[in-house]
TIRO-346804 format. One record per residue (C-alpha): residue in three letters; z, x, y. Coordinates in pm, whole numbers, plus 32768, in hexadecimal, padded with zeros to 4 digits. Layout:
% residues N
AlaZXY;...
This chain:
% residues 328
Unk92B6BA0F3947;Unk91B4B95A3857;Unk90A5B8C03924;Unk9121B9643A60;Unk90F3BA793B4A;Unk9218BAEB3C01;Unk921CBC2E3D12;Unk92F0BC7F3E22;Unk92E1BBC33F8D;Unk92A1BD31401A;Unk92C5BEBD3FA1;Unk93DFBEF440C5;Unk94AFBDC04076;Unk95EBBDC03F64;Unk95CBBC3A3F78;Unk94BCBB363F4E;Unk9380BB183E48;Unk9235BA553E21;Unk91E5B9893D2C;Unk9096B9023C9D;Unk9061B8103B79;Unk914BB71B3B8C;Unk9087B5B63B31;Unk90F2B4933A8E;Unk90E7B5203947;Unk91CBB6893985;Unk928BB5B53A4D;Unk92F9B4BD3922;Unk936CB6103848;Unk94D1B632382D;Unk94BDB7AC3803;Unk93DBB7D13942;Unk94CEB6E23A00;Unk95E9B7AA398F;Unk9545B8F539E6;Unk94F8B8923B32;Unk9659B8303B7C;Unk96D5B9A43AEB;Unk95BEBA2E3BFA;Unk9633B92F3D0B;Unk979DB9D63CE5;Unk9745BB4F3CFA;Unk962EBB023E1C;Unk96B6B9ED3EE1;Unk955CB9913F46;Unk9416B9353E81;Unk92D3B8DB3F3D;Unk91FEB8183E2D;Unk906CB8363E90;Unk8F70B7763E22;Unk9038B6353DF7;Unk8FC8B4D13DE4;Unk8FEEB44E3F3D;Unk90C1B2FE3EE3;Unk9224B2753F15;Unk922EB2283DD6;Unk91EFB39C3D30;Unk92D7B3FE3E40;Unk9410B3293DD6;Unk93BCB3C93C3F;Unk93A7B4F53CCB;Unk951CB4BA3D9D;Unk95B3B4263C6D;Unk9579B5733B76;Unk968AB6173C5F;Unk9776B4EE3C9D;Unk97AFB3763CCA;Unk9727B2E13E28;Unk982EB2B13F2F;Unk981FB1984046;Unk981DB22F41C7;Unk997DB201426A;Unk98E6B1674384;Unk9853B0044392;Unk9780B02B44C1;Unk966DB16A4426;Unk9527B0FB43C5;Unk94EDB0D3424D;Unk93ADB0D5417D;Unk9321AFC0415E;Unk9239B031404B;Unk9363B0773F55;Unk9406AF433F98;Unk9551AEB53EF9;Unk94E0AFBB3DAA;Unk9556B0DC3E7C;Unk9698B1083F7D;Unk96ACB22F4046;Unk9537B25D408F;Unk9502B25C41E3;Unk93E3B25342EE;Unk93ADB31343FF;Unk9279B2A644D6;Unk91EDB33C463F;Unk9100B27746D2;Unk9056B323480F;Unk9066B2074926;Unk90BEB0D74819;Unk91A8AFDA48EC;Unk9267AF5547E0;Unk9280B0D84743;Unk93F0B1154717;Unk93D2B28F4742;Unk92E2B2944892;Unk939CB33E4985;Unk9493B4814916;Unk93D5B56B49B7;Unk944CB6BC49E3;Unk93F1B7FC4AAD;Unk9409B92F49AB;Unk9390BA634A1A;Unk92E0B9F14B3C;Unk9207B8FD4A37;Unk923DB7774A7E;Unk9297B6F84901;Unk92E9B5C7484B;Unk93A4B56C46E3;Unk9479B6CE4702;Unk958FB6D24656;Unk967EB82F4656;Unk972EB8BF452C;Unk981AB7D44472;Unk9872B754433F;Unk983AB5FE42AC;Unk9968B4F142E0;Unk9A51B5EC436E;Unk9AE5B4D2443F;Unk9B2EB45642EA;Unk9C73B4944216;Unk9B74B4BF40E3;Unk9A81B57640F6;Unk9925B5514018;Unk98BBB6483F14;Unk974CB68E3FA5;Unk962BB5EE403E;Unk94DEB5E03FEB;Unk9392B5AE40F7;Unk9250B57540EE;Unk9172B54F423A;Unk904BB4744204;Unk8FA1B4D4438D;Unk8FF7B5F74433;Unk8FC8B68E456C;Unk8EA7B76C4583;Unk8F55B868462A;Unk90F3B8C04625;Unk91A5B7AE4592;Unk9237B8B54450;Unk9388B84143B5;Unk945BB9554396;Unk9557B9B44283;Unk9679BAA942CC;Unk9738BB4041A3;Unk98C2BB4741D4;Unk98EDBC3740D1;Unk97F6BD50414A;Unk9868BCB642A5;Unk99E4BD39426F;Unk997EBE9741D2;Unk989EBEAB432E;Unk9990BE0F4418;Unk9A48BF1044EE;Unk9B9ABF8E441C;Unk9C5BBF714561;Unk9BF0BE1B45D7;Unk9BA9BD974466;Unk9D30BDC34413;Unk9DD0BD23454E;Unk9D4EBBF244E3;Unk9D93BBF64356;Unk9E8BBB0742E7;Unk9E4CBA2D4415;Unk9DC7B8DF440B;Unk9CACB86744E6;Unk9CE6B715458D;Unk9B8CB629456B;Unk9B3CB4CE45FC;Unk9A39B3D445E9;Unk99CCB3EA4707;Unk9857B47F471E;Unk9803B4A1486D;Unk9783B5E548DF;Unk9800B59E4A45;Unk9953B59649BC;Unk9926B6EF48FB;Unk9A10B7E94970;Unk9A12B92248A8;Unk98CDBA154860;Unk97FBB92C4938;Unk96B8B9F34968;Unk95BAB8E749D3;Unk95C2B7EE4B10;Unk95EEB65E4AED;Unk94D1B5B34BB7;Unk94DCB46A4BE2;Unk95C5B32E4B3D;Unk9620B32B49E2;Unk9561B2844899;Unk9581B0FF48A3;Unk9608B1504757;Unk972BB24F479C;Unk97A2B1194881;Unk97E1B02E477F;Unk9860B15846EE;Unk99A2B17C47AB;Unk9A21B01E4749;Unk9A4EB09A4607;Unk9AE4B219469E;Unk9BF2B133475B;Unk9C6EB0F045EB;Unk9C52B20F4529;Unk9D6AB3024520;Unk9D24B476455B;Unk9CE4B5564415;Unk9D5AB69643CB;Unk9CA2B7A042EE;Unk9CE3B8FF42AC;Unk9C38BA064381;Unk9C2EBAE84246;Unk9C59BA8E40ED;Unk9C16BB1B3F82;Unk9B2EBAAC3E79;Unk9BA3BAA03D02;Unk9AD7BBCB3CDA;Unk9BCBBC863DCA;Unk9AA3BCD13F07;Unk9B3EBC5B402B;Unk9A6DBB754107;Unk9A58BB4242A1;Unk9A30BA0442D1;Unk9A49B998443C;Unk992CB8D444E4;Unk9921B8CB4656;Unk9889B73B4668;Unk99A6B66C465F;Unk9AA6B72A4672;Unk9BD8B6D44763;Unk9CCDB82D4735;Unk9DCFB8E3464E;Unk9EC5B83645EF;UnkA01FB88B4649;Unk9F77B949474D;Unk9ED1B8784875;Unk9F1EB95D4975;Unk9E43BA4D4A56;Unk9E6FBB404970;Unk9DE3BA664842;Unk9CE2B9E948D8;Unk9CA6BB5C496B;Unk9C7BBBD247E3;Unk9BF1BA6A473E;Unk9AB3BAD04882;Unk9A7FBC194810;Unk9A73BBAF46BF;Unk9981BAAF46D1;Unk98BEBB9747A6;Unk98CCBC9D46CC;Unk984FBB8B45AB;Unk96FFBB4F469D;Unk96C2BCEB4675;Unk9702BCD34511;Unk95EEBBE444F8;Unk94E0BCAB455D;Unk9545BDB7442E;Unk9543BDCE42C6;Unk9678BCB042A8;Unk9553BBD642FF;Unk9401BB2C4294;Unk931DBA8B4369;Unk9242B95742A1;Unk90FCB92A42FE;Unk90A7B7BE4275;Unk8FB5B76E4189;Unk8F96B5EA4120;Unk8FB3B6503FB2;Unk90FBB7343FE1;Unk925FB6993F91;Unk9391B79B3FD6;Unk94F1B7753F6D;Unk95FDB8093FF6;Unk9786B84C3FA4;Unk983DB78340CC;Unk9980B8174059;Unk98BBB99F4086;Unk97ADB94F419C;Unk9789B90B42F6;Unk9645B8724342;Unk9589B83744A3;Unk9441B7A04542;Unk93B0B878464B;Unk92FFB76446D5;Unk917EB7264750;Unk90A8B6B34852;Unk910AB56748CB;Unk8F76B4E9489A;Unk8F7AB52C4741;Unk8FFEB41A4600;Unk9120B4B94523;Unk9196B3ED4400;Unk9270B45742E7;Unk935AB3AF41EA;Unk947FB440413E;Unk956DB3C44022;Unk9696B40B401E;Unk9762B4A93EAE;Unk98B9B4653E7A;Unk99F1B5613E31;Unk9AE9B5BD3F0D;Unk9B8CB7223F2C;Unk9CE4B66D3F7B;Unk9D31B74F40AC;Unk9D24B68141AE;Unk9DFFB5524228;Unk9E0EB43E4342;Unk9F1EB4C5445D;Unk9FE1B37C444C;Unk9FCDB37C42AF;Unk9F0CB2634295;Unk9E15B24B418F;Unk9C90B1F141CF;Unk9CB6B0894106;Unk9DA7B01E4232;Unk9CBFB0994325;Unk9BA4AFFB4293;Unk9C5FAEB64295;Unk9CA2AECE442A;Unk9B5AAF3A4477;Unk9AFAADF243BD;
């Protein structure tokens, strides 16, 4: 690419590359733009280095891959910085001992490590009947230690995925909610709840008493004919057509069997610097936050791309615009 250098996230991956050069200037050439949209669709994930650390390079940079797309729900933070120019961009602030901090509390113990702002494998709006196209994050502070984002390929996930268990649940749909408490998290819970929930995940569940519950394949197929396992653990509420013991029996071993996955090579582990950005494919990728030491400040923002896969649907067929209008 003129005026760029692109390489591959890591020698043992088949997904994900690095990019370096993108500035204002490559990043107003339609032949660049269109070449990192052909790279976007054969990696699923690009992790741009060396970026200008602004909201405003960050929404140029979304809108080479897609239009910006609002968040379904009214009550997540949004930039501030980006303001009425930019929908979908959202903020995502921890503030160590901050009263008025909307995401103190949440802690977590994960392997015998007291953590805050975890957040297991899932994908974006799955308790939505549309889903968006990708996401892309920057994180202006970071923890000094832990704190990585992790990225989990669906597509190297299904090739990995045990035959045996992998087919019991293709052509199922998983059943999602809105509801984001990790008390409430039944299947492939490895960590422990400690303490009450974020202020914000309780003005949270005025707007999950309204929205219906969203189905979404457990397996589906990309136009380029690589099938893609796409179940994340966070959020998810069972199979449909199946809540039973023995559902929830598989859906558990599943979603446990997603958490191993995520230590291999279906995964990459982000360590943050200011001037990264990474995109991801929301319809490919699971994504997950392995959290940090409570002391430390952990701030990142993420806009959101439109462009649904049109897989997934609202259980009582209604459409988002009516739910939108009774959540209003």
């Amino acid at each position: 690419m003129a005026g760029l250098t692109v390489t591959d996230l890591r020698d043992d991956l088949s997904f994900g590359s690095i990019v370096r050069g993108v500035n204002w200037e490559t990043i107003e050439n339609e032949a660049v733009r269109e070449q990192l949209r052909d790279l976007f669709k054969q990696r699923g994930l690009i992790v741009f280095k060396d970026m200008e650390s602004s909201a405003k390079m960050q929404v140029a940079l979304s809108r080479v891959f897609g239009p910006l797309k609002d968040h379904p729900t009214t009550t997540t933070p949004r930039d501030e910085e980006t303001g009425d120019d930019a929908v979908g961009v959202i903020d995502m602030h921890y503030l160590p001992d901050a009263a008025d901090d909307p995401y103190g509390g949440g802690l977590v113990e994960l392997e015998g490590e007291l953590v805050t702002r975890f957040s297991p494998w899932h994908f974006d709006h799955c308790y939505n009947d549309e889903l968006n196209y990708a996401g892309v994050l920057r994180s202006p502070v970071s923890a000094p230690v832990k704190g990585r984002t992790g990225f989990m390929d669906g597509v190297e996930c299904y090739r990995q995925f045990p035959a045996e268990l992998r087919d019991k649940v293709e052509g199922l749909n998983v059943i999602y909610t809105l509801d984001t408490r990790l008390s409430q998290m039944n299947y492939g819970v490895n960590f422990k709840t400690v303490g009450g929930e974020i202020p914000l995940v309780q003005e949270l569940l005025k707007e999950v008493a309204i929205f219906p519950r969203a189905m979404h394949p457990a397996v589906w197929t990309r136009e380029s004919g690589e099938k893609v396992l796409h179940i994340g653990p966070w959020m998810c509420f069972g199979l449909e057509h199946n809540e039973d013991p023995a559902g929830d029996a598989l859906l558990d071993e599943v979603c446990h069997m997603v958490n191993e996955m995520g230590k291999g090579t279906s995964a990459y582990w982000h360590e943050w610097s200011p001037t990264d950005m990474v995109i991801w494919d929301n319809h490919r990728m699971l994504h997950a936050v392995e959290g940090c030491d409570p002391k430390y400040e952990r701030h990142t923002i993420r806009s959101t791309i439109k462009g649904d896969y049109y897989l997934g649907y609202f259980e009582d067929g209604k459409k988002i615009g009516e739910v939108f209008r009774e959540v209003a």
